[in-house]
Backbone as CSV, one residue per row, in Angstrom:
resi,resn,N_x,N_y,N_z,CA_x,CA_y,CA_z,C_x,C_y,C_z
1,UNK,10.715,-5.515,-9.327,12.119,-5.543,-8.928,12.414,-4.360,-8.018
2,UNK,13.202,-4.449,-6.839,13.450,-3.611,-5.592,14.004,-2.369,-6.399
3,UNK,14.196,-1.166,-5.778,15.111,-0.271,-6.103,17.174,-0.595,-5.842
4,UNK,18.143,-0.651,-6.761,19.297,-0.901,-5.927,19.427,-0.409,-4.982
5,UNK,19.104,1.027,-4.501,19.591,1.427,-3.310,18.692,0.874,-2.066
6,UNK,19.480,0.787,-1.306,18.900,0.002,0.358,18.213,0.887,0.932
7,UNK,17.828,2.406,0.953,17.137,2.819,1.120,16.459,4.194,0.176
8,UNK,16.296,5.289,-0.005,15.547,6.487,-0.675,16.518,6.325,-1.864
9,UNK,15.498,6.405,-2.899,16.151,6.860,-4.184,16.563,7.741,-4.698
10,UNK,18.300,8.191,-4.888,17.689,9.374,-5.227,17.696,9.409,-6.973
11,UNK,17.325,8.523,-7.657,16.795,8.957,-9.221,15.722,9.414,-9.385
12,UNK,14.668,9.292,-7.952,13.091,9.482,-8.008,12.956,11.189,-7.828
13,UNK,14.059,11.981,-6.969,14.292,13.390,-6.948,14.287,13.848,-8.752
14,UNK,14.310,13.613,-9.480,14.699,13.693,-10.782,12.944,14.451,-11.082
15,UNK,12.781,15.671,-11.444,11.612,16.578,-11.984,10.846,15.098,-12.393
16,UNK,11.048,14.870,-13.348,10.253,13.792,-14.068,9.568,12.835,-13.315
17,UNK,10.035,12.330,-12.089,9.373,11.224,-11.064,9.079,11.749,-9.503
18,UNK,9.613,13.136,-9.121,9.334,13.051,-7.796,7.984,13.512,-7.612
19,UNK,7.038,14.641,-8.468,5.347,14.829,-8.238,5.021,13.482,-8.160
20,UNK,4.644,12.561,-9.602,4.365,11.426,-8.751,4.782,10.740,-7.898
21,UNK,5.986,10.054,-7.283,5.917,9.355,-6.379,6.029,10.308,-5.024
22,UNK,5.958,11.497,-5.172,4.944,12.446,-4.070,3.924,12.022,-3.077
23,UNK,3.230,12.063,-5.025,1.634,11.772,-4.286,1.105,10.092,-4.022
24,UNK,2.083,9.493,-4.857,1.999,8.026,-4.300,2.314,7.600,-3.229
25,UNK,3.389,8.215,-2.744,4.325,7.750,-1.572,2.776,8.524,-0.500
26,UNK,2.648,9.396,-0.318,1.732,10.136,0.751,0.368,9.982,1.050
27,UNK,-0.129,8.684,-0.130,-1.265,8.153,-0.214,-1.180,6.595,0.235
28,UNK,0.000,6.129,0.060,0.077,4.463,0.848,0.842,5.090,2.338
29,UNK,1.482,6.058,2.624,2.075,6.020,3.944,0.436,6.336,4.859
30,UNK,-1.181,6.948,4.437,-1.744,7.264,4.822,-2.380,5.888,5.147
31,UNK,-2.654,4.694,3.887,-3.029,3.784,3.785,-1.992,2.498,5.145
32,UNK,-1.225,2.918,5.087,-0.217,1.940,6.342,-0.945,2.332,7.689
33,UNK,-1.061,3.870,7.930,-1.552,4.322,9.472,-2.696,3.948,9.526
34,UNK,-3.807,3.752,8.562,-5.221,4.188,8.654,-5.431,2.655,9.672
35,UNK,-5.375,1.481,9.550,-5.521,-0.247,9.834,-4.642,-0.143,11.053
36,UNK,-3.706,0.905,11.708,-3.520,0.415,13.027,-3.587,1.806,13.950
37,UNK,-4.831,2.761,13.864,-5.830,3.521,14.340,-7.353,2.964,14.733
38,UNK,-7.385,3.234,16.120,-8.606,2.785,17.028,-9.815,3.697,16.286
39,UNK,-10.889,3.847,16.781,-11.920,4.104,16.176,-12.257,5.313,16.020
40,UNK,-11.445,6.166,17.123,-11.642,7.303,17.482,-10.303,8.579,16.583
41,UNK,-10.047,7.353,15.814,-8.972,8.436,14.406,-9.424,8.719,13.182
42,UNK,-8.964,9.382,12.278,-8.723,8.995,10.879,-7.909,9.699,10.578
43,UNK,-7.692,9.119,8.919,-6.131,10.313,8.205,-7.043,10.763,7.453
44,UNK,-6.764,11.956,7.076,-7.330,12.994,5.937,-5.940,13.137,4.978
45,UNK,-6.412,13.233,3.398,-4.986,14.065,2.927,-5.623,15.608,2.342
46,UNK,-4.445,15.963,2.864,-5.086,17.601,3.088,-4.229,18.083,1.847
47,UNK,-4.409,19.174,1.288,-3.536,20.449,0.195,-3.925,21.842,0.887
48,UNK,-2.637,21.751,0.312,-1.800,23.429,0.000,-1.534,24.202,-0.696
49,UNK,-2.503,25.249,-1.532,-2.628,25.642,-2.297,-2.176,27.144,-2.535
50,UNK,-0.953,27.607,-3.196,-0.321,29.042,-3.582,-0.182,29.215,-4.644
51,UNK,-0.022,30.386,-5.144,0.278,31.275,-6.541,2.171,31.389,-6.201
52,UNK,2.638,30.990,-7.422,4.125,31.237,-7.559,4.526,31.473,-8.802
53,UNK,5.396,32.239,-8.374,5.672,33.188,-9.441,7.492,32.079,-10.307
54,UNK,7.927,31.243,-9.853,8.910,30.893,-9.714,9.469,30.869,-11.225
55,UNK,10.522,30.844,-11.559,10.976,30.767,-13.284,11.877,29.610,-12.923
56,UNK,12.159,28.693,-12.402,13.008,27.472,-12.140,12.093,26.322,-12.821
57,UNK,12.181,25.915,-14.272,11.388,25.188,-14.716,11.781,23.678,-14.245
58,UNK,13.064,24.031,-13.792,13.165,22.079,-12.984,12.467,21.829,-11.483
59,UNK,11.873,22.931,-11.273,11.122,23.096,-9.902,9.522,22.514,-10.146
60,UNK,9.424,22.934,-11.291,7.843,22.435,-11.757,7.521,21.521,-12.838
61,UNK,8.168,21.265,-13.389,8.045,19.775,-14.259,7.257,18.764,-13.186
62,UNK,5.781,18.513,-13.759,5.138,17.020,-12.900,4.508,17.632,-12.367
63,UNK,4.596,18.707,-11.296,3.632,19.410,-10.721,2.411,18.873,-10.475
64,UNK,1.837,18.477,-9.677,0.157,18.167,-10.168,-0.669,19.492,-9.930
65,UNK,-1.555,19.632,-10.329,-2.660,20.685,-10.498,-2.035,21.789,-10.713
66,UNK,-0.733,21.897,-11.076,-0.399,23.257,-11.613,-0.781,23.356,-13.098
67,UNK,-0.757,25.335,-13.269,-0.751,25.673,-14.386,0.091,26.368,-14.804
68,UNK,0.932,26.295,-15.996,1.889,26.535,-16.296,1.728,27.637,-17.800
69,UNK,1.799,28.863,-17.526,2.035,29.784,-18.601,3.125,30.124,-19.265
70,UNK,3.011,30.032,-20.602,4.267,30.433,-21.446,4.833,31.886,-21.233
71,UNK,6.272,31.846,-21.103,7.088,33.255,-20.815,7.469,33.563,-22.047
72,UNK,7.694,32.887,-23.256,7.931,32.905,-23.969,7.329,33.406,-25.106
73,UNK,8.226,34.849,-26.030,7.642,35.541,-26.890,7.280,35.321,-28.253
74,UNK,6.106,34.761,-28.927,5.883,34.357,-30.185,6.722,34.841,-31.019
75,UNK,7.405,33.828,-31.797,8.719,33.698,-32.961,7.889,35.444,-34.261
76,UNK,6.636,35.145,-34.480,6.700,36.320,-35.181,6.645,37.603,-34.593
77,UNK,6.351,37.665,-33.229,6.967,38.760,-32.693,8.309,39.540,-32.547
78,UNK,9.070,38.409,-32.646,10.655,38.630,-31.973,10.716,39.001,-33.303
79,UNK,10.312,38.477,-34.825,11.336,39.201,-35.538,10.626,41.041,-36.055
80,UNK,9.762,41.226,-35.404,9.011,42.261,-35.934,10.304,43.367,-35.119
81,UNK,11.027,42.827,-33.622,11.380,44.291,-33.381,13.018,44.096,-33.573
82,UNK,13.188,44.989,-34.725,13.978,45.448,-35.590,15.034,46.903,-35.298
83,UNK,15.990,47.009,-35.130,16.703,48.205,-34.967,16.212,49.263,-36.187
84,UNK,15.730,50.508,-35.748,15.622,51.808,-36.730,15.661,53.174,-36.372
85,UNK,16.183,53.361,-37.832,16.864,54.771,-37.836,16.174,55.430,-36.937
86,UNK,16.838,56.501,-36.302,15.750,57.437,-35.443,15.261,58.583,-36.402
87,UNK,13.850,58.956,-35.681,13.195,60.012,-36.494,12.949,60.941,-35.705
88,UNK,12.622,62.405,-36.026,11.863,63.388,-35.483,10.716,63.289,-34.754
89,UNK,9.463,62.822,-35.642,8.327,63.398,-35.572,7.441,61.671,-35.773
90,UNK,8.029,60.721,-35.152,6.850,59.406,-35.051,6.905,59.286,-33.796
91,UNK,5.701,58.184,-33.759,4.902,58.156,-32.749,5.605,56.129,-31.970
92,UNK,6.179,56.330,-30.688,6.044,55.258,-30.283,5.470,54.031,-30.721
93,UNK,6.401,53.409,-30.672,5.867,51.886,-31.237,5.597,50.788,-30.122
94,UNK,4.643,49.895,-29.934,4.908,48.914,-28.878,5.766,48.419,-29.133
95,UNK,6.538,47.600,-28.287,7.431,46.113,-28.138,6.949,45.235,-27.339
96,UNK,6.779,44.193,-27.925,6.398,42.943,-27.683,6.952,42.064,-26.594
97,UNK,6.604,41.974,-25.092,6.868,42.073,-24.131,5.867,40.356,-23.196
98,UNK,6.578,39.866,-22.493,5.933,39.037,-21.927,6.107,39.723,-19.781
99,UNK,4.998,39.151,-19.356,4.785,38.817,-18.136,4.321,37.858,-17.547
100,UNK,5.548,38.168,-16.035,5.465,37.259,-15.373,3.899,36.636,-14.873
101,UNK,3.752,35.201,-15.401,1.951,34.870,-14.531,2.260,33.774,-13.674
102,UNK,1.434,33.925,-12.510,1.176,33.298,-11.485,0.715,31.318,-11.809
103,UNK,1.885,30.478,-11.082,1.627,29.024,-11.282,0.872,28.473,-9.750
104,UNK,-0.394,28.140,-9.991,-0.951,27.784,-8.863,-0.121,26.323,-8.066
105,UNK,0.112,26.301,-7.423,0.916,25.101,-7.053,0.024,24.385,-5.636
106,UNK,0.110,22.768,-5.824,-1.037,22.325,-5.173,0.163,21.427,-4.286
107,UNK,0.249,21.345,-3.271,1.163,20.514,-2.056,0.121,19.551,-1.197
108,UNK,0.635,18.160,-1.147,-0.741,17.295,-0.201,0.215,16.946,0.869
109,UNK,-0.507,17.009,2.158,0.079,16.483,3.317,-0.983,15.489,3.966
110,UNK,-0.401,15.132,4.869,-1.617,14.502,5.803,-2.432,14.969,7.517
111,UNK,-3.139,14.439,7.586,-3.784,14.856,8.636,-4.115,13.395,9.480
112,UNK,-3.511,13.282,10.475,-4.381,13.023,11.404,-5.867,12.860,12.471
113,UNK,-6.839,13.116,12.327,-8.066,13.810,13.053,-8.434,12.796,14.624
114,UNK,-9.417,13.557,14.959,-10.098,13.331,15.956,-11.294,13.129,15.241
115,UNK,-11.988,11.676,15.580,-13.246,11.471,14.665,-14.637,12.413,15.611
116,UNK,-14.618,12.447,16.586,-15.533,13.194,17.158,-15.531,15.003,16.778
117,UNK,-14.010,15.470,17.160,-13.950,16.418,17.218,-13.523,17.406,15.639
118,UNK,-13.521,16.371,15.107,-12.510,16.328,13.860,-10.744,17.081,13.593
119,UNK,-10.358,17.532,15.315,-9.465,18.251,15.231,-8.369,17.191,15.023
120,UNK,-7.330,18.310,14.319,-6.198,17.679,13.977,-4.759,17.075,15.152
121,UNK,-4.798,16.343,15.154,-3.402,15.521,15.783,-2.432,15.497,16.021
122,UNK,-2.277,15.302,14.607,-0.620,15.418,13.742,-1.090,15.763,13.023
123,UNK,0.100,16.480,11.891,0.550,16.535,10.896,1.243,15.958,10.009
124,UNK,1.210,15.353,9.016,2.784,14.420,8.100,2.907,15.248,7.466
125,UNK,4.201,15.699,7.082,4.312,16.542,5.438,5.667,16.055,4.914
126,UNK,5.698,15.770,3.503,6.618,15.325,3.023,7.136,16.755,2.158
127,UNK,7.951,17.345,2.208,8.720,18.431,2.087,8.834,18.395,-0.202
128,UNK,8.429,19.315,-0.641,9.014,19.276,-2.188,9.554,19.680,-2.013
129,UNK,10.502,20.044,-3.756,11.431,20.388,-4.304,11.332,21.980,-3.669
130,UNK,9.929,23.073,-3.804,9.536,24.250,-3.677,9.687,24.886,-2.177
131,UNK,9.560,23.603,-1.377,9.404,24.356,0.040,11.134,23.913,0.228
132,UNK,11.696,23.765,-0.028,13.498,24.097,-0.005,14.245,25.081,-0.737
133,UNK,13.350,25.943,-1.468,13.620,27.202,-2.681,13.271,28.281,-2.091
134,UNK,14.290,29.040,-2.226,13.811,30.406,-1.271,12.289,31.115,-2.915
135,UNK,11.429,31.420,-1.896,10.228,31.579,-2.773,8.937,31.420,-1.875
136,UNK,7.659,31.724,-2.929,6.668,31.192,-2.671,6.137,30.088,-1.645
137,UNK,6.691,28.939,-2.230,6.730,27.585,-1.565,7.395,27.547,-0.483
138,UNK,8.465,27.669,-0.352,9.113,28.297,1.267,7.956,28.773,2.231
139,UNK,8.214,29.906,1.966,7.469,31.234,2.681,5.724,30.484,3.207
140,UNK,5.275,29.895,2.013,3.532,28.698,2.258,4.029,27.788,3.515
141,UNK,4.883,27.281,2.843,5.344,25.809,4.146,5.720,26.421,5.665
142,UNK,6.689,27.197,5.418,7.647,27.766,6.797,6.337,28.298,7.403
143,UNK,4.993,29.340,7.005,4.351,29.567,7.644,3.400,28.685,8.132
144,UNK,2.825,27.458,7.936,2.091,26.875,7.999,2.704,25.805,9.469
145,UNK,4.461,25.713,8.787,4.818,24.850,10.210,4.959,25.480,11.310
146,UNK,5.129,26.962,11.323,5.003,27.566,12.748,3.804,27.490,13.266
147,UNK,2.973,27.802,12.212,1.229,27.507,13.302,1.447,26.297,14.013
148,UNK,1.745,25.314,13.115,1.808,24.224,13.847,2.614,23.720,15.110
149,UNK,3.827,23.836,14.897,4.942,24.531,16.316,4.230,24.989,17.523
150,UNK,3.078,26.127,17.402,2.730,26.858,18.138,1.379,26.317,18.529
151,UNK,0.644,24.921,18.046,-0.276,24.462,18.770,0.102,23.383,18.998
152,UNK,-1.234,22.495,19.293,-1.588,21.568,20.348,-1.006,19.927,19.370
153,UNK,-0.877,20.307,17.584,-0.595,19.174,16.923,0.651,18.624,17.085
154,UNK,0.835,17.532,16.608,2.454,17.047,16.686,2.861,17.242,15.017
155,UNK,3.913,17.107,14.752,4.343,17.246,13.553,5.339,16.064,13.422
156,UNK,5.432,15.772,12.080,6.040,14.902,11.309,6.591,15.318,9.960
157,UNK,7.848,15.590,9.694,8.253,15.946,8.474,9.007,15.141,8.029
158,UNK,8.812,14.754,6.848,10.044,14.152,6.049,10.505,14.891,4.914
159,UNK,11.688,14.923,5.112,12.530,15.351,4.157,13.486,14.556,3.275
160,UNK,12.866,14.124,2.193,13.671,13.515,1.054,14.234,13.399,0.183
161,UNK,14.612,14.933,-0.120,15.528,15.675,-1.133,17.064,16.096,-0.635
162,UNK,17.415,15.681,-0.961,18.987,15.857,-0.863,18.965,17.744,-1.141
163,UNK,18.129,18.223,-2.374,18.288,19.623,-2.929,17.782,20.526,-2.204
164,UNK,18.602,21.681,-2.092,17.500,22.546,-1.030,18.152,22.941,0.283
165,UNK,17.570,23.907,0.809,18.223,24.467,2.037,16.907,23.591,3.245
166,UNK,17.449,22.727,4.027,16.600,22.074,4.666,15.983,23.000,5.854
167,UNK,14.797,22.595,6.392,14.208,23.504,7.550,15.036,23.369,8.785
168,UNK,14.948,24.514,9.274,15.539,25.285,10.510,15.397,23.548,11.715
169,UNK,16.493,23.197,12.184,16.576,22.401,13.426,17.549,22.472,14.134
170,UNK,17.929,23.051,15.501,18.599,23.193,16.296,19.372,21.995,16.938
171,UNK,20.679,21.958,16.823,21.376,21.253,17.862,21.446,19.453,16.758
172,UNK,21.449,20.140,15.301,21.824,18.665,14.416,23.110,18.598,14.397
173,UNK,23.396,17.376,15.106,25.219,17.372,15.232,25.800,16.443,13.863
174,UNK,25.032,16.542,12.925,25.844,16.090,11.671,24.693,15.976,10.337
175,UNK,25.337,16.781,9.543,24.701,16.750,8.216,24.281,15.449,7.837
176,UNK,22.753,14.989,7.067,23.406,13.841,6.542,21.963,13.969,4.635
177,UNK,22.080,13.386,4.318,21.472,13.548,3.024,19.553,13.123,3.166
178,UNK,19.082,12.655,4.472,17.807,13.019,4.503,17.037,12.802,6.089
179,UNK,16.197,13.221,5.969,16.048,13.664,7.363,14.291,13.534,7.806
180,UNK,14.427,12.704,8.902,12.879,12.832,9.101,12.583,13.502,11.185
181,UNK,11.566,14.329,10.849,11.408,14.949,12.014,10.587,14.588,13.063
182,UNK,10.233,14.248,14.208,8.438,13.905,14.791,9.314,14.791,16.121
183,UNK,8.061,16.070,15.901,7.842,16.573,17.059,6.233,16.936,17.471
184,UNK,6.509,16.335,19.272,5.434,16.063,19.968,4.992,17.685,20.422
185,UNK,3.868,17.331,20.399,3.272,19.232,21.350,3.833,19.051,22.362
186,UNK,3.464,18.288,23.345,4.172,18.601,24.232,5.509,18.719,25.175
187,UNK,6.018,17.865,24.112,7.592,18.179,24.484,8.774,19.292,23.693
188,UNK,7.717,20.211,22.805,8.910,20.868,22.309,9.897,21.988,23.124
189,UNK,10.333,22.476,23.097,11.382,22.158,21.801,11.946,20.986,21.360
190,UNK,11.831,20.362,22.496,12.658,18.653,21.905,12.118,18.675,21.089
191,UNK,12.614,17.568,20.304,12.014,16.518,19.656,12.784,15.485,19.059
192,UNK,12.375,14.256,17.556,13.287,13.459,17.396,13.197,13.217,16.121
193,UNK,15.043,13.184,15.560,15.155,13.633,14.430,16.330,12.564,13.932
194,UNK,15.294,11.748,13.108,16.112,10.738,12.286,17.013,10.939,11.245
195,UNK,18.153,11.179,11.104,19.159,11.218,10.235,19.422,10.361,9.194
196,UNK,19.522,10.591,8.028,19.383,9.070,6.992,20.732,9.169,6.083
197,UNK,21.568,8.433,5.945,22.683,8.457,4.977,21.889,7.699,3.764
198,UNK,22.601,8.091,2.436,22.504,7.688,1.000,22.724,5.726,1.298
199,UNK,23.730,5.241,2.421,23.581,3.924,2.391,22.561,3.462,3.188
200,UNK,22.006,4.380,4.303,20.783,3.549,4.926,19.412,3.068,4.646
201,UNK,18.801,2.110,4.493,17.503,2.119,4.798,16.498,3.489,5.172
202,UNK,15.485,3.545,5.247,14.765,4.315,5.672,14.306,3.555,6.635
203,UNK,13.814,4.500,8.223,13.574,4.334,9.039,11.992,3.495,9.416
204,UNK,12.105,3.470,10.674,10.713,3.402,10.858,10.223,4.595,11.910
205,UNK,9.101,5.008,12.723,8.746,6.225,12.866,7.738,6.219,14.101
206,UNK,7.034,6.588,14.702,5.635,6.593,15.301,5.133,7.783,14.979
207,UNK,3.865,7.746,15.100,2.797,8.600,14.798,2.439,9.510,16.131
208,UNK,2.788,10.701,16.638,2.186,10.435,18.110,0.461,10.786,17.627
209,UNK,0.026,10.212,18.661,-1.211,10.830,18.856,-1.364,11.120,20.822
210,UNK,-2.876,11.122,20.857,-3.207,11.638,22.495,-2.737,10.740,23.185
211,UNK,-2.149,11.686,24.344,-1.630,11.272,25.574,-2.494,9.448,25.769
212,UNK,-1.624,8.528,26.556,-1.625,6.995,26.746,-2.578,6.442,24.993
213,UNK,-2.409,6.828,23.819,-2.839,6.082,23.122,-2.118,5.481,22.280
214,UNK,-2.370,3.946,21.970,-1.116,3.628,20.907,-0.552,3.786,20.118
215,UNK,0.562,4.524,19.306,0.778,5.250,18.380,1.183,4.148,17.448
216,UNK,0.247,4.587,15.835,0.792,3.397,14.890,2.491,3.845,14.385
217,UNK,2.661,2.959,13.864,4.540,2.451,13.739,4.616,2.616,11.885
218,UNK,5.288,3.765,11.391,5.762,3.850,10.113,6.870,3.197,9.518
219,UNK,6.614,1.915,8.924,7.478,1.524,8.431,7.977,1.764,7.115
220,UNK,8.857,2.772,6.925,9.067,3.777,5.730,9.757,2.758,4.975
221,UNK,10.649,2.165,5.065,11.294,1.183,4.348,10.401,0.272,3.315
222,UNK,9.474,-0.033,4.264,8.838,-1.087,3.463,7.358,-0.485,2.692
223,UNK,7.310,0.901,2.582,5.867,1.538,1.781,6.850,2.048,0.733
224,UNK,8.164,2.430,0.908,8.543,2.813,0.019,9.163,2.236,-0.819
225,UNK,9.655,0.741,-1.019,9.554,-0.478,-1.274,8.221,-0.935,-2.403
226,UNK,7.167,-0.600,-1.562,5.800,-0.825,-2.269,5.377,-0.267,-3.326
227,UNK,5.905,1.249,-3.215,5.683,2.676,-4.006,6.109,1.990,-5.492
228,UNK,7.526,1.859,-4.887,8.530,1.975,-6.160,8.222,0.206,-6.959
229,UNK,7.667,-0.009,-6.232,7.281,-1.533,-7.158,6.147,-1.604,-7.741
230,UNK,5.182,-1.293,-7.559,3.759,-1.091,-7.937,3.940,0.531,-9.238
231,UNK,4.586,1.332,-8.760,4.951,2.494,-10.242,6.149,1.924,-11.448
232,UNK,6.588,0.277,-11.131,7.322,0.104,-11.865,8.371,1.146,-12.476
233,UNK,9.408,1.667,-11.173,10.895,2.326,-11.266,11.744,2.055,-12.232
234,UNK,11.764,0.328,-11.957,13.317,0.198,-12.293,13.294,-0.399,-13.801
235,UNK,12.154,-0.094,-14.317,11.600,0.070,-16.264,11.500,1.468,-16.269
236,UNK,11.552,2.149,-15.409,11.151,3.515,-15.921,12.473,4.337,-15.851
237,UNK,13.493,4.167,-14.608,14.513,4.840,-14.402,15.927,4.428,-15.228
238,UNK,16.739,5.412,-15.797,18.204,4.749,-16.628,19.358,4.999,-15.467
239,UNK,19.206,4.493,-14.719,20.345,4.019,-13.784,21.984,4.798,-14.695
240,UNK,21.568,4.576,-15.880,23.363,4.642,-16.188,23.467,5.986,-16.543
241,UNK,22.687,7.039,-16.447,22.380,8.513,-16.099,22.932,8.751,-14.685
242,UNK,24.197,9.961,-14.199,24.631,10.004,-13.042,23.534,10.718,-12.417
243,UNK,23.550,10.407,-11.254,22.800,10.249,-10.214,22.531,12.123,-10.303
244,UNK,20.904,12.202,-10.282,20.774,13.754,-10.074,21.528,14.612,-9.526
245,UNK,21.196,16.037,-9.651,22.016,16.942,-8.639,21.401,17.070,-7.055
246,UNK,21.973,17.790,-6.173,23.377,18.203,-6.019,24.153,16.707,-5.934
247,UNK,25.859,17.504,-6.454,26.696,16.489,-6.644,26.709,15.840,-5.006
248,UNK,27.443,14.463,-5.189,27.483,13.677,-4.419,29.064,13.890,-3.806
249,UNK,29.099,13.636,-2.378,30.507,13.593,-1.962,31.166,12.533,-2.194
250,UNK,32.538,12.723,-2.482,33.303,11.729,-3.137,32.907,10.061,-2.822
251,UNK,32.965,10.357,-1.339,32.679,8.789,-0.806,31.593,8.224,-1.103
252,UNK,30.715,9.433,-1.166,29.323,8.767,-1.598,29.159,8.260,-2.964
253,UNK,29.880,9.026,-3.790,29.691,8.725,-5.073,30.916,7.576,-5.465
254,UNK,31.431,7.027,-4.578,32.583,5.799,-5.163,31.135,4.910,-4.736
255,UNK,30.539,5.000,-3.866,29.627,3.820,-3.422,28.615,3.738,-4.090
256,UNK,27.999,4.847,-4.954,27.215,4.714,-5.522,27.547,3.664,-7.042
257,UNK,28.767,4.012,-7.678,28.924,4.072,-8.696,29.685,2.051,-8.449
258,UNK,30.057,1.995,-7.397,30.326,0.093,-6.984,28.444,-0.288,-7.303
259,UNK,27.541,0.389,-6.159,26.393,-0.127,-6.294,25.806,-0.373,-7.438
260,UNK,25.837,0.747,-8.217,25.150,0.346,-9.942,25.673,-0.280,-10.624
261,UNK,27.251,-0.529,-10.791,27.601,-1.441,-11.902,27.135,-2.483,-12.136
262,UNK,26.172,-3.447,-11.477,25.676,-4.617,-12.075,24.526,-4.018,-12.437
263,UNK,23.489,-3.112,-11.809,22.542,-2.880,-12.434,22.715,-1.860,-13.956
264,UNK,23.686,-1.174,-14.160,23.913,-0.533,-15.156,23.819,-1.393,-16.377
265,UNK,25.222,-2.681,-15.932,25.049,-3.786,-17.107,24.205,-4.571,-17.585
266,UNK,22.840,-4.264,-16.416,21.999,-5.639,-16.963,21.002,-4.426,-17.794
267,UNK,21.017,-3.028,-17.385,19.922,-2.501,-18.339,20.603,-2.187,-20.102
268,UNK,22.661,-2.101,-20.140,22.799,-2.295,-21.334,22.755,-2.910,-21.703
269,UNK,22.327,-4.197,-21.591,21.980,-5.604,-21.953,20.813,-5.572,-22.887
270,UNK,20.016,-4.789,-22.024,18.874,-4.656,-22.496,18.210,-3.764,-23.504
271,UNK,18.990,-2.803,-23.531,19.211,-2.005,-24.808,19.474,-1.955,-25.602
C-alpha cells in the first residue's frame, strides 16, 4: 500500500525509520542509475566515516555501524556519593564520574566512476539528521562538499529532512520543506535547485556525467514509492501519531491532518 502523502514522508524522518530507509532509499536510487549507464560508468556506494561526540540521542537512534556508549552512572554508584560531615585530617575520596566517548558514525553516499579511470563523476548524497546539527557530522559533510565544489565532480544533494539548518545556497527565493541540488563542474556557481513542498511529489533529476554523454533520469517519485512498499511503511508507521518535529505551518498542518483522516480511521479499525 502507497504512502498517503503524494510525495516524501515525513513519518519516515522519525529516529526509528530514517537510518533504514537511508540506506534503502540510497541503494535502489543506485540500482535505478546503474541499467541506464553506457559501459564506460559505474555507481559505487561509498561511506563516511567520523567519531562524534554528540549527546542528542534522537540524532542516533538506528544509526547503522554506530557504537553507542553508556553516559550513564551505575545505580550503585549514585547512591554511594552521599553528603558528609567535613573532617580535618582524611584523605580525598573519588566520585564516580562518567565520560564523554566517541560514537563512530558511518554516512553512505554514492559515487559515480569512470570505469577506466575509476575517477569520480558525481557525487549523490542524501543529507542525515547529523549533517544538519551543528557538530561533528556538519563539520565531516560541509568539508567533504567543498572539496567537491572545488573539483572537476558534479554534485547531487538531496535533502529530505524538514529538521536542521539546511546547506548554504545562494539566491533561494523561497523556503520550502525539501530540497534537491545538481550542481555541474562546470557551470558553477550556477546550478539547479529543486524545491519540494510537503504537497508535492518528488521530482525527477539527471545525473550529469561527461560532457555530450547521456545523463540517466532520477525518477525519485517512483524509487521512493518502491522503498516504502517493499519495507512495508504503512504496517509499520501509526499515522495517528502527529506528524514528527519541527512543527508544521498552519496551512500545512490543516492539509495534513484533511489528508490522514481516512487513513487514521482505517488503522483504528484495525486496532
Amino acid at each position: 500500500m502507497p504512502s498517503p502523502f503524494p510525495g516524501m514522508d515525513p513519518y519516515l524522518e522519525q529516529p526509528a525509520f530514517w537510518s533504514s530507509f537511508n540506506s534503502r532509499f540510497i541503494v535502489a536510487i543506485a540500482d535505478a542509475i546503474e541499467p541506464q549507464l553506457s559501459s564506460q560508468y559505474y555507481v559505487e556506494v561509498e561511506t563516511r566515516t567520523y567519531q562524534s561526540y554528540d549527546s542528542d540521542e534522537s540524532l542516533l537512534i538506528g544509526i547503522p555501524d554506530a557504537v553507542v556508549f553508556s553516559s550513564q552512572a551505575h545505580p550503585e554508584n549514585s547512591e554511594q556519593i552521599q553528603a558528609e560531615k567535613p573532617s580535618v585530617a582524611t584523605e580525598p575520596r573519588p566520585q564516580p564520574v562518567s565520560i564523554p566517548m566517541p560514537i563512530a558514525v558511518t554516512e553512505r553516499y554514492l559515487e559515480v566512476r569512470e570505469m577506466v579511470t575509476d575517477r569520480a563523476i558525481a557525487a549523490i548524497e542524501l543529507l542525515s539528521p547529523k549533517n544538519k546539527q551543528t557538530g561533528e557530522g556538519r563539520l565531516a559533510y560541509e568539508k567533504k562538499r567543498r572539496a567537491i565544489l572545488s573539483s572537476a565532480t558534479h554534485l547531487v544533494e538531496l535533502d529530505l529532512l524538514r529538521r536542521g539548518e539546511p546547506m548554504p545556497i545562494l539566491g533561494v527565493s523561497a523556503a520550502t520543506c525539501y530540497r534537491i541540488l545538481v550542481s555541474r563542474s562546470h557551470q558553477r556557481p550556477r546550478a539547479d535547485l529543486f524545491g519540494i513542498a510537503l504537497q508535492q511529489p518528488l521530482p525527477s533529476f539527471p545525473i550529469p556525467l561527461k560532457p555530450n554523454d547521456r545523463e540517466p533520469l532520477v525518477h525519485l517519485q517512483e524509487i521512493f514509492n518502491g522503498v516504502y512498499d517493499r519495507a512495508r511503511y504503512t504496517s509499520r508507521i501509526d499515522y495517528r501519531q502527529p506528524v514528527p518535529p519541527p512543527a508544521l505551518l498552519p496551512t500545512d498542518r490543516n492539509w495534513v491532518e484533511g489528508l490522514l483522516a481516512p487513513f487514521r480511521s482505517r488503522q483504528e479499525d484495525k486496532s
